[in-house]
N, C-alpha and C positions, 0 to 999 in steps of 0.2 A: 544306776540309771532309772531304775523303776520308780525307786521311791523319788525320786527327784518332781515327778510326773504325778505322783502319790501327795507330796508336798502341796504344788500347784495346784490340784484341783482340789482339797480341802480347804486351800486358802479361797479359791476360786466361789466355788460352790457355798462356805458360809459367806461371803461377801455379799455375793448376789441374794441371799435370803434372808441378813439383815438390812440390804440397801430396800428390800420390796416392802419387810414389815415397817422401815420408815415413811414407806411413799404416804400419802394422806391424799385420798379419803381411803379407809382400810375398807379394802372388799373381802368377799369371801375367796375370790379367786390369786389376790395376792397370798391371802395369808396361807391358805393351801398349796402354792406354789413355796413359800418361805416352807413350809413343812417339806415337801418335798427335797429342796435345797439341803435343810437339815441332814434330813435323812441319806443324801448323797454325800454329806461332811462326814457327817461319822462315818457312814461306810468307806470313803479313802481314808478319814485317819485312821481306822481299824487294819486296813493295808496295809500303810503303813507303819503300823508296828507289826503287822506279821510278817514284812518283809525285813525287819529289822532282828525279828527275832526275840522282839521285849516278851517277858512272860502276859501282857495283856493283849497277845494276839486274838483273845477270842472275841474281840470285841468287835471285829469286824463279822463275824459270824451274825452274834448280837444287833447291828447298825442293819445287815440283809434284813432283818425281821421288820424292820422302821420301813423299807420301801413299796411291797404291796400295798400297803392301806395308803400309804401317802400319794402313791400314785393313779388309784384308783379317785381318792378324793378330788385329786387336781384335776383329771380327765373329765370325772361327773360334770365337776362345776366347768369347765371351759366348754365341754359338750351342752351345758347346761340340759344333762341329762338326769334326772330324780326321781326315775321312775322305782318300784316296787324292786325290778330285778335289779338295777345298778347297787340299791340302800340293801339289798341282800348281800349282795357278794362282798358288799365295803364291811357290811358285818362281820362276816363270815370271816374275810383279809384280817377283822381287827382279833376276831378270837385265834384262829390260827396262829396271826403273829404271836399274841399271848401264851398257849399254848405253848409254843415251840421255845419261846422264851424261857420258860419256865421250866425247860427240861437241859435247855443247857446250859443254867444255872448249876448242873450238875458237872464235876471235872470230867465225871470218865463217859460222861456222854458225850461233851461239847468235842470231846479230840477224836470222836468215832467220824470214820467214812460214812458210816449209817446216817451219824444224824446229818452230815453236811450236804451229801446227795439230796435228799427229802428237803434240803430247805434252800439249795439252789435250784430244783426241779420249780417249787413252789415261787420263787423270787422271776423266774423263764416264764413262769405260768403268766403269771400276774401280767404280765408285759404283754403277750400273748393277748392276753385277755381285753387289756388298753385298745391292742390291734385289733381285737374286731369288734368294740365297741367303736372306732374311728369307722372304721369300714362299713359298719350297718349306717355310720350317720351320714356318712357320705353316697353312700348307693341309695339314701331317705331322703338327701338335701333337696330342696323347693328351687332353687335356684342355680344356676351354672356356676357363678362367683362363689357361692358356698363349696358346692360340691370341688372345685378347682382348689378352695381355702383347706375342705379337710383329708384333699388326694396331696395338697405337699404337708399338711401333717402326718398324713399316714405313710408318708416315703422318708420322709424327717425322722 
């Protein structure tokens, strides 16, 4: 049943992030959104193979690392926030991911508790972190219409 669900939204999710990088004219907010999308594919096909059991279950582990920075990117730009803290923390998303990448490239790290806690803690953070960037811009917004646009994002 799972992976049935698993299927679906990888077929789901690249669909939607190659239909955006077709759209024309290319913004920055599409094609950051197609990254995000990306990053949501491989993390369910990594699913499912770990629900399947394939020996490249780790690759969903792998695919978590693609989501902070993707989702940070996509929020700046729809927030159309670019301040000094947002381009720190996207940084920061990009080296961590790295980082963490590069450690479970190792077998007998990738299949530890250790490393998988620390990079789901880190994957909760990040989202977390979306949420109060949403919530500073809407307790900021100039106008009722805005602040009403980023209270059903921030409930979404």
């Amino acid at each position: 049943m799972l992976w049935s669900s698993a299927v679906l939204a990888s077929v789901v999710s690249l669909t939607v992030a190659i239909a955006i990088l077709v759209k024309q004219p290319r913004r920055p907010l599409y094609t950051r959104f197609a990254l995000l999308g990306a990053a949501l594919f491989f993390w369910h096909t990594g699913s499912l193979f770990s629900e399947t059991g394939q020996p490249m279950a780790h690759i969903q582990v792998g695919a978590s690392l693609l989501i902070p920075p993707s989702i940070l990117l996509f929020f700046s730009e729809l927030l159309r926030d670019h301040s000094a803290r947002v381009r720190r923390w996207t940084r920061s998303a990009f080296l961590l991911s790295g980082t963490l990448f590069l450690l479970i490239l190792f077998p007998d790290l990738r299949e530890l508790l250790v490393m998988r806690i620390p990079i789901s803690v880190y994957v909760i953070s990040s989202g977390v972190l979306v949420l109060r960037l949403l919530w500073e811009h809407e307790r900021e917004a100039s106008s009722e219409t805005e602040r009403r646009r980023l209270r059903y994002l921030l409930v979404a």
